[in-house]
Structures are given as C-alpha cells and as structure tokens.
C-alpha positions as CSV (number, residue, x, y, z in Angstrom):
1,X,-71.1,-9.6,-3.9
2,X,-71.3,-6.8,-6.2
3,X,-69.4,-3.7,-4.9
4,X,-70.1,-0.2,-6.4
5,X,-67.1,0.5,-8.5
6,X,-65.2,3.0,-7.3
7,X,-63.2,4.8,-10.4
8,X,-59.9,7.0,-9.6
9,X,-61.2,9.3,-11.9
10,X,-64.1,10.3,-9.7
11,X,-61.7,12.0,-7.3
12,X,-60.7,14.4,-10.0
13,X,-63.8,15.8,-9.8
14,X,-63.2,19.3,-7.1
15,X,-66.8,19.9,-5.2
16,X,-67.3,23.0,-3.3
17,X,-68.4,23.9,-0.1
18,X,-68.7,21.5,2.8
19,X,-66.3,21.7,5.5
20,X,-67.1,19.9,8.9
21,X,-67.3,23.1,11.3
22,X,-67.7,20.9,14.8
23,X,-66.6,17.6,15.7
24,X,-67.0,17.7,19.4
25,X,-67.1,14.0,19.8
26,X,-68.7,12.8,23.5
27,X,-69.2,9.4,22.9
28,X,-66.2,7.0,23.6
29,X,-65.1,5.5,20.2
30,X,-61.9,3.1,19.5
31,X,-60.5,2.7,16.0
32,X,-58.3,0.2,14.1
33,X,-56.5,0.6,11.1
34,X,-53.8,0.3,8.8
35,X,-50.8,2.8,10.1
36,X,-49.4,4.9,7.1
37,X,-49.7,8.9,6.7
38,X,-54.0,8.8,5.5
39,X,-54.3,6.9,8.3
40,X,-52.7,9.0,10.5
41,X,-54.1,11.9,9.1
42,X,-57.5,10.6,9.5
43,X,-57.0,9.2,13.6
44,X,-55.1,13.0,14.2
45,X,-58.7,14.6,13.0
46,X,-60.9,12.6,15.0
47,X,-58.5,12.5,18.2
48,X,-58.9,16.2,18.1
49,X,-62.7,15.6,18.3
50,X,-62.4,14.5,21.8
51,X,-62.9,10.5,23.5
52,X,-61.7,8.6,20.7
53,X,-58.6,5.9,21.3
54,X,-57.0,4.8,17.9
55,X,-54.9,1.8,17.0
56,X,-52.6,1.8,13.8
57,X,-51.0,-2.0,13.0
58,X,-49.8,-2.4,9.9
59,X,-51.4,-5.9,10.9
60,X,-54.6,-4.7,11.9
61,X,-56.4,-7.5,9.1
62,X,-54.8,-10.1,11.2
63,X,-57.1,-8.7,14.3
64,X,-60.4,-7.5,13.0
65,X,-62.4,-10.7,12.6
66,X,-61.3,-12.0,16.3
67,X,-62.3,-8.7,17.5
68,X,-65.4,-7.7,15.4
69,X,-66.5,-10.8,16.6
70,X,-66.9,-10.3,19.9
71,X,-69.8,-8.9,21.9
72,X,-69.6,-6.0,22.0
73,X,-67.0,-5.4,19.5
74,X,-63.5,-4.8,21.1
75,X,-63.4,-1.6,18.4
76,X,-66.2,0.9,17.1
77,X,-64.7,0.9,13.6
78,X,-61.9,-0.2,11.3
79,X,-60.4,0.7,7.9
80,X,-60.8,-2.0,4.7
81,X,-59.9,-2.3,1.7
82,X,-61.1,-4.4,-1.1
83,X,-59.1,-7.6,0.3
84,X,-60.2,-6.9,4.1
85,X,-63.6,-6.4,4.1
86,X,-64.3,-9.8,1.9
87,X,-64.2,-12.0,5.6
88,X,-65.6,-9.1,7.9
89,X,-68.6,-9.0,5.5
90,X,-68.9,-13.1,5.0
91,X,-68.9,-13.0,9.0
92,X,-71.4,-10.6,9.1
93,X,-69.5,-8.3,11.7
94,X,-70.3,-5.2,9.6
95,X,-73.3,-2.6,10.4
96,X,-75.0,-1.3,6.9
97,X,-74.4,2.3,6.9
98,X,-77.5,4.2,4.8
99,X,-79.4,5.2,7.9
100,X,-76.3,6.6,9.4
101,X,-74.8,8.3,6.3
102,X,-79.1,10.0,5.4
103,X,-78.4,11.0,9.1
104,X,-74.7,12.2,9.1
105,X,-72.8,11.8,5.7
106,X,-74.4,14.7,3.7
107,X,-70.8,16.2,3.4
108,X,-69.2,12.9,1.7
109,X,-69.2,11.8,-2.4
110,X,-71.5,9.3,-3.6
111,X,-68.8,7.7,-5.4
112,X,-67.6,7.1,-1.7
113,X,-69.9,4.4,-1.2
114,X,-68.8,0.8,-1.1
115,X,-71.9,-1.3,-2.1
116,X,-72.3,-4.8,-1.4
117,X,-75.9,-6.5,-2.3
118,X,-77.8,-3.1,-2.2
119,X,-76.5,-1.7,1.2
120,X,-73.4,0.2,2.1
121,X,-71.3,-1.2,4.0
122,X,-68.1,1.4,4.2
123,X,-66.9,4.9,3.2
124,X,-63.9,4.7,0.9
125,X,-61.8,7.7,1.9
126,X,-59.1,7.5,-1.0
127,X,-58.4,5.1,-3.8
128,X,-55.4,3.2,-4.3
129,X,-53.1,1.3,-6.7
130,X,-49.2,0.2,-7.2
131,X,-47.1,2.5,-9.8
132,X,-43.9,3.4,-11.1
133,X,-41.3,5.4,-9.0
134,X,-38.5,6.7,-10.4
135,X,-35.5,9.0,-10.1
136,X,-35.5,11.2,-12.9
137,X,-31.9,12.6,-12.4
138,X,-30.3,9.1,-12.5
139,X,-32.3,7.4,-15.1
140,X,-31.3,11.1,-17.5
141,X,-27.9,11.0,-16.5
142,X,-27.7,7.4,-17.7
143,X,-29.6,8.0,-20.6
144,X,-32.1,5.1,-19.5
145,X,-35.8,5.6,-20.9
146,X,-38.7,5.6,-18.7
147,X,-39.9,1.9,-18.8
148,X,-43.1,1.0,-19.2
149,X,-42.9,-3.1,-19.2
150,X,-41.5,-5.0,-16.4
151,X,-39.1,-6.7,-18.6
152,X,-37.8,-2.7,-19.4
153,X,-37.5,-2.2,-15.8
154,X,-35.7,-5.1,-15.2
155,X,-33.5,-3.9,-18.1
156,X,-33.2,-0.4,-17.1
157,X,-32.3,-1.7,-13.4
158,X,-29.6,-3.8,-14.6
159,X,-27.7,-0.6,-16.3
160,X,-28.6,1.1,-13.0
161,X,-26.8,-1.6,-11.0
162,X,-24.0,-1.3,-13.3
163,X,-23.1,1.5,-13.5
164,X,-23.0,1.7,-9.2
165,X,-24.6,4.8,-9.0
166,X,-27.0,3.5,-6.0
167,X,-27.0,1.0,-3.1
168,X,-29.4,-1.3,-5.3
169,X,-31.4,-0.7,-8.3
170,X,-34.5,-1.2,-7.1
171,X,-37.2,-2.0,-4.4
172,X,-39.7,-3.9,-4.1
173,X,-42.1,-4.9,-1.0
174,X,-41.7,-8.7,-1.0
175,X,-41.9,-9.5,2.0
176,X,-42.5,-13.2,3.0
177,X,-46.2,-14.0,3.5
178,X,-49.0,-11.1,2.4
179,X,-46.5,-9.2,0.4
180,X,-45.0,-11.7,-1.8
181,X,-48.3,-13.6,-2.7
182,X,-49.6,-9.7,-3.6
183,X,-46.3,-8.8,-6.1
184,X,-47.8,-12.9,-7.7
185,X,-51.5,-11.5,-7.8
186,X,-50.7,-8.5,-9.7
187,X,-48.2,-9.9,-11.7
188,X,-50.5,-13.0,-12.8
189,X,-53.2,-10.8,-13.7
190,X,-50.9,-9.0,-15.5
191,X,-50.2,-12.1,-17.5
192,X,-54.1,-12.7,-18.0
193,X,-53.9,-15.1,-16.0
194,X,-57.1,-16.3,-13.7
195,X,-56.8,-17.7,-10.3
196,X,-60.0,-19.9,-10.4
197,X,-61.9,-22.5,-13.1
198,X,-65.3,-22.1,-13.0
199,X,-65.8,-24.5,-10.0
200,X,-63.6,-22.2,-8.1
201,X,-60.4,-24.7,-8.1
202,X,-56.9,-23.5,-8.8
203,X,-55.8,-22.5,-11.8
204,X,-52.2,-21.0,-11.6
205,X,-50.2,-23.7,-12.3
206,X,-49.6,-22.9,-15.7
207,X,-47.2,-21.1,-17.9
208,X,-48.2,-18.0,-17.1
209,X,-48.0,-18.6,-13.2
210,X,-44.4,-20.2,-13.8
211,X,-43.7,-16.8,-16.1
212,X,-44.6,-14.9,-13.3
213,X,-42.4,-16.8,-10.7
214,X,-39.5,-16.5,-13.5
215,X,-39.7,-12.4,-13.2
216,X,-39.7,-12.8,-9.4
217,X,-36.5,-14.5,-9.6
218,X,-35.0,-11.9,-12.1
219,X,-36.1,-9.1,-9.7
220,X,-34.5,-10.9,-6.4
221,X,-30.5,-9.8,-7.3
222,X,-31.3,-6.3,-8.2
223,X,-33.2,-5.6,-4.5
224,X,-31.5,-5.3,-1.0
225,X,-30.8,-9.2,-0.5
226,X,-32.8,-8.6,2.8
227,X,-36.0,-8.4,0.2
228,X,-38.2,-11.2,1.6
229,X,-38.4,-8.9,5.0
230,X,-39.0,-5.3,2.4
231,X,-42.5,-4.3,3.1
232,X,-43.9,-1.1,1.9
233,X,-42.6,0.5,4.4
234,X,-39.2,-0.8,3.9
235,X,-38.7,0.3,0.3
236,X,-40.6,4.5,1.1
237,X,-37.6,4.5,3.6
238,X,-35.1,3.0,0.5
239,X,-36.2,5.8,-1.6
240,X,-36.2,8.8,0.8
241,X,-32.7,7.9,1.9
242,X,-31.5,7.7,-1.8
243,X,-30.7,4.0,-1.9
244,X,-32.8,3.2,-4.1
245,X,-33.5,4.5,-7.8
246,X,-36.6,2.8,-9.0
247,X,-39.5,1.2,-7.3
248,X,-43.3,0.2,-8.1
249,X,-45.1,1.1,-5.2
250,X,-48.2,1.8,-3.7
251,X,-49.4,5.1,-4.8
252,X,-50.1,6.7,-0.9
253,X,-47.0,6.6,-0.9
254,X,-46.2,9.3,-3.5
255,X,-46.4,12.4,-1.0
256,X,-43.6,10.6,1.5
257,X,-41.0,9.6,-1.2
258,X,-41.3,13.4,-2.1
259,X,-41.4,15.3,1.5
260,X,-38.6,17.3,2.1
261,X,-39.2,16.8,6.0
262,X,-38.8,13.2,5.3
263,X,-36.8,12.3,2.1
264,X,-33.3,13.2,1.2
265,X,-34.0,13.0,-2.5
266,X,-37.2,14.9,-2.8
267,X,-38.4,16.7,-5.7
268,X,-36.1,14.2,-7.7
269,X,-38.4,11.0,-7.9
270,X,-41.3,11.0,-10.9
271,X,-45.1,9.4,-10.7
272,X,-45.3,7.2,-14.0
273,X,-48.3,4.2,-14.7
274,X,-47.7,1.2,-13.2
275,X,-45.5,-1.6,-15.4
276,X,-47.4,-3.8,-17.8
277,X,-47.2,-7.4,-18.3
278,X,-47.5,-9.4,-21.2
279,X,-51.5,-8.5,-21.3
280,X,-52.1,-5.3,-19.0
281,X,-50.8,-3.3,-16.1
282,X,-49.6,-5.6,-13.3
283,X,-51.2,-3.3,-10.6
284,X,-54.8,-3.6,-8.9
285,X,-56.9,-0.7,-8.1
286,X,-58.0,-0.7,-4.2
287,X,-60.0,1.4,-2.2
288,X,-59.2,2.1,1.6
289,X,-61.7,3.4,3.7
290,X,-63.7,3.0,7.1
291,X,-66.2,0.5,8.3
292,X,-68.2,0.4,11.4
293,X,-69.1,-2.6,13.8
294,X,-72.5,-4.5,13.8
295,X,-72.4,-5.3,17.9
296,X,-72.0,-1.6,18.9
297,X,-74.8,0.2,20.4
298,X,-76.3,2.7,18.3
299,X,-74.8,6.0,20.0
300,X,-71.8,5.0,19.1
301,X,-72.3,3.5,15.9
302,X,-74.1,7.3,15.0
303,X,-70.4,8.9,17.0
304,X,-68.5,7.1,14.5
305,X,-70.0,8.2,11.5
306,X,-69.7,11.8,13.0
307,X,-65.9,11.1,13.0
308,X,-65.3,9.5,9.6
309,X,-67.3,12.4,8.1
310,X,-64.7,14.6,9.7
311,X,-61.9,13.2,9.2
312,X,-62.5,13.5,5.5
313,X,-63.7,17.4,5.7
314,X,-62.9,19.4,2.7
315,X,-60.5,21.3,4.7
316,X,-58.7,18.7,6.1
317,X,-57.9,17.2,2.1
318,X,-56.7,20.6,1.4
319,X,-54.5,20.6,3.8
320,X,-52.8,17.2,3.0
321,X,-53.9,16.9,-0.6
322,X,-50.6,15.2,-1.9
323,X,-50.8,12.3,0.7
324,X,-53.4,10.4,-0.6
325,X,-56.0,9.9,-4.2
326,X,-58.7,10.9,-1.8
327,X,-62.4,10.4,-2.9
328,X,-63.6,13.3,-0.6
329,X,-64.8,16.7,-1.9
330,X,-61.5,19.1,-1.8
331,X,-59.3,16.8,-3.4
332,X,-56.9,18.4,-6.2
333,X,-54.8,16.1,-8.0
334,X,-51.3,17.1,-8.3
335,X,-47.9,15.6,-9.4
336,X,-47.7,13.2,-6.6
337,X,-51.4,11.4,-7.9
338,X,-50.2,11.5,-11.9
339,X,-49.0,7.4,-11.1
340,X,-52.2,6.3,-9.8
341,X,-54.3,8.6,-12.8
342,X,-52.3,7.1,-15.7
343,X,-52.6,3.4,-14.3
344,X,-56.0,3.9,-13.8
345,X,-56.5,5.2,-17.4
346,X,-54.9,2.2,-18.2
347,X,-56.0,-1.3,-17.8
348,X,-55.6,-2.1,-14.6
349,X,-58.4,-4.4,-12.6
350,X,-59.3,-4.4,-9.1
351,X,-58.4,-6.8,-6.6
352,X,-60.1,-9.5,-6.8
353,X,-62.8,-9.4,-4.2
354,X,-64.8,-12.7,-4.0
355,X,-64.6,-14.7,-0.6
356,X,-62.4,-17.4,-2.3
357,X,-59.8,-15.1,-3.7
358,X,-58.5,-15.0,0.4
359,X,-57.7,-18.3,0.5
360,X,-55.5,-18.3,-2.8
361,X,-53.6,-15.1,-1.3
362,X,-52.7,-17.4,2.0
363,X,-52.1,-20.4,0.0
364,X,-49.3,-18.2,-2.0
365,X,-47.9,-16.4,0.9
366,X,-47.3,-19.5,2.5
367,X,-45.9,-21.4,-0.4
368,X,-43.6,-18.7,-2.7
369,X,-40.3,-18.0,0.0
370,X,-39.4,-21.7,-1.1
371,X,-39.1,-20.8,-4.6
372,X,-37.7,-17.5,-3.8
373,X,-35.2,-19.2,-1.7
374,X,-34.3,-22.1,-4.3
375,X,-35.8,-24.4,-1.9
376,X,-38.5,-25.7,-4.8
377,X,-38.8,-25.2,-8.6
378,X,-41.9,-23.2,-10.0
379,X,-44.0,-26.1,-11.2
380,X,-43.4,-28.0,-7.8
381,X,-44.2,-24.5,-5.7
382,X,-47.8,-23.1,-7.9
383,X,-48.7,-27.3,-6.8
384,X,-48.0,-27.1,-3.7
385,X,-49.9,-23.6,-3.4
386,X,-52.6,-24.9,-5.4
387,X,-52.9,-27.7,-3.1
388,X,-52.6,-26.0,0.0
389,X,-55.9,-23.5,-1.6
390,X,-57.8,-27.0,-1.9
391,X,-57.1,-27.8,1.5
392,X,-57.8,-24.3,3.0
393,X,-61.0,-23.6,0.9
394,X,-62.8,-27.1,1.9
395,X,-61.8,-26.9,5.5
396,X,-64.0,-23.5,5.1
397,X,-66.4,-25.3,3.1
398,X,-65.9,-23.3,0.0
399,X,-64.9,-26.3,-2.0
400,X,-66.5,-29.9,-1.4
C-alpha cells in the first residue's frame, strides 16, 4: 500500500471560495467515529442536514470491521486514521471513492485524498500529530527552559514536582492497552529504532526498545499514579483544570486546553514541537478523516459523500478554525496549530501503515502494563511481546 502523503503544510495553504450552500440530506445515513470536538463538529454539520444517526466511541476501531462486514453494512461511513483503515482496507470493506468525489467533492483539497494502489479510499479532514504542551507562566516563574528532548522534559518535570507548584508535573495518555503500546511506537521510532527485519519478524528487543521502556519508567512517578487508565481524554481534562503543567499530546487537542468555556487555565498553556529522541521527534504524523462502506447501496453511498463534503465547508472551518489542522479550504493556522507546524517541520514520520504494523501495536499493548507495573524486566517483556507478534501474525498468516 502506498498512501498519498499527506503533508501538514498543505493545510497552510488558505483557498477561496467554496462554501457548501445546501445540505438537505433525504437519504437515511448512520456514522461511526472517534468522539472528540472535529468529530463532533463534523456529526453536528451533517445532523443538521437532516436523516443522519451518528455514533461517537472513542472505541469505534474496535467495532468497524465486525460491522463493515456485514451485509449491508451496520454503518454508511466511519472515520480512519492511518492505523484504522490498514484492516478495513485488507478486508476489503471499503468503497473507492473517485466516482463519488468527480460527482460530489469539487469543494474539497486534493491534498485530501488518501490514496491506496491508485484509488481513493478516504477524505482526510485534518491532520494530526502528538506535541508539546506547556504552561508558560510556571515554567517562567521557575525559570525552567522550554525543553525540546524528552530527557529535558523529564528534567524540567522533576523541578516542577519539586518545587509543588501543581498536582503532578505532567500527563501523559498511557493508558493500558492501545495507549501505552502508541507512547512505545513513537518513542522507538524516536530512537531509530524499526519494528520489523526484512522478513517482517520482530525486531524491538534491543537496546533501543529497552531505552525506550527505561524513559517509560522515569515518566511513571511524575504522572497521576492512576496513569495506566490516563487516555487522552484524561490528561485535556488534567490540563484545563490546572493539574497539570506539562503534557505531549495530541495536537486536536490544542483548541480545548485553551477554551475559556472549558479550561481554567486558558490563554496560559503554549504549542511547542513535539520532544525528540536520541535520533528524531518521538511523535507520528496521522491523518483522520472519513471513509465510506463497500456493501451500501449506491444512494447512499452518493448521500454520504454529500455529507462529508459539508461537514468540511469553508464556512464551517472558519468557524472552528482552532479545533483542528484541517486540510479543508478555509483553514488559517493560528497559535493553537504552531505544535503540530513545528513537529511537522521537523522530522517526524508517519505511523507506520503496513498491515503487519497492527499486530505489533496489540502484541505491545498487551505485554507493557507488566513492565510498567514491575511485574517483568524490559528484556523479559520486548520477548514476550515479540513473541506474542509471532504468534498473532502467523495465526493471520502474515508470518509462516
């Protein structure tokens, strides 16, 4: 699979002129996605267009397949991401989209387009990545610099936790299972490392995958001892409500942190590039965006397009500019995207999407709570993930 890159820096491009005047929808259409503010913002615009149902689950990967699967689909679309769309696409549950967008998508970018072996199979409606979050007020009236490494972070967070200024230090969405094995991907291909030989077996059982586990364990006493239940959610809240100082987070989450309906402390937390590691930024770039089912009929399939199209219309981005890096025309970056710009100048990678890359993410967030726990050592917990990969990738005959 090679997916059309999709570059942050294409959204800073401002195109004129196409707002989606009428979105009278008369087709039934359900929806599935992830459930933070785009999202939202996104279901809000098409439930205004009239007979559309929307689900948000934070969970919603966990149901797709099952339900894309079935005949016809339990859901007329869903959002993806890099990560989620590798099994929907190896199951073949997605419909190709260039008849529908020559028909319907004359409003949205090119650089919207996710391509996978000549066809486009989703709209990517923002771009996303993990960066730094800080309070500027505390980190200047303790005469900490901005850090720009993890191991300054960790530095700066141990001054913070010091000098008692905060509930904890920092945050950090490690929770057990997904969450924890993503904080390992990002910080592994921060080290260099790579997940796979070239036969596609394991290969993070090495010093750089036990340097990784290492920094986990240094992060654990400065977090909410509750961390391996902190998702993303978890930590925006930690921020808003001042209990936190620092966090590396996702970057839709920049607006919230900042939203004086929502957060105590807003207007005093700063965007900065996601941490590096000992060879690059230890952050991916993602995109997130909608996808539309293969066993639909083709009214609705067409009805779908209709309401991506306008959920993403220029004057709906104006209108919520700082709550997403949208890709859409309308788009004008502002203080809340400066995170996600300067990691993406950086040298940050995408997620790995290849269709053995989900077994390795299961395999670790199944396997790392029993280092984080002090139930295993690192050498004896990247084995035991590596084994449980081998395991998992023949039983889906990836590996013989």
């Amino acid at each position: 699979m090679k997916p059309r890159q999709i570059l942050l820096a294409g959204a800073m491009a401002v195109s004129a002129n196409m707002a989606f005047a009428d979105c009278t929808n008369t087709v039934p259409v359900k929806t599935i996605s992830n459930a933070f503010p785009a999202y939202e913002i996104m279901t809000g615009v098409m439930a205004g267009c009239g007979n559309v149902e929307s689900e948000l689950d934070k969970d919603h990967r966990l149901k797709i397949v099952d339900a894309f699967s079935a005949n016809p689909s339990l859901y007329s679309m869903t959002s993806l991401t890099n990560s989620t769309s590798v099994p929907m696409i190896d199951a073949d549950l997605l419909r190709p989209l260039d008849d529908l967008i020559a028909a319907h998508g004359s409003g949205l970018n090119p650089n919207q387009f996710i391509e996978i072996d000549g066809k486009t199979m989703a709209i990517a409606a923002f771009a996303n990545t993990q960066h730094l979050m800080y309070r500027e007020d505390i980190l200047s009236d303790l005469g900490i610099a901005v850090p720009t490494t993890w191991d300054e972070y960790i530095a700066a967070a141990e001054k913070i936790q010091a000098a008692g200024v905060v509930d904890y230090p920092i945050g950090h969405y490690m929770k057990d299972g997904w969450n924890l094995a993503f904080v390992f991907v990002n910080h592994y291909l921060g080290e260099g490392g790579e997940f796979f030989n070239a036969d596609w077996t394991p290969s993070i059982n090495n010093e750089k995958g036990i340097a990784v586990l290492e920094r986990m364990a240094r992060l654990a006493p400065l977090m909410d001892p509750e961390y391996l239940v902190s998702d993303t959610t978890f930590v925006t809240k930690q921020m808003q409500q001042g209990k936190i100082a620092m966090a590396n987070l996702w970057a839709s989450r920049a607006g919230a942190v900042n939203d004086p309906a929502e957060s105590t402390v807003a207007g005093k937390i700063v965007m900065a590039a996601g941490l590096r590691g000992a060879e690059r930024i230890a952050s991916t770039i993602w995109w997130d965006g909608w996808a539309i089912a293969k066993n639909i009929s083709d009214e609705e399939a067409a009805a779908a397009m209709k309401l991506i199209v306008a959920s993403m219309a220029e004057d709906v981005i104006q209108a919520n500019n700082d709550d997403a890096i949208w890709l859409a025309k309308g788009f004008v970056p502002g203080a809340a995207a400066k995170g996600a710009f300067d990691t993406a100048a950086g040298d940050a990678v995408p997620y790995p999407m290849n269709k053995y890359i989900g077994s390795m993410h299961s395999a670790l967030g199944s396997g790392l709570a029993a280092f984080m726990t002090g139930d295993k050592d690192a050498a004896t917990t990247l084995a035991d993930i590596e084994a449980a990969y081998v395991s998992d990738a023949k039983e889906k005959g990836l590996l013989k």
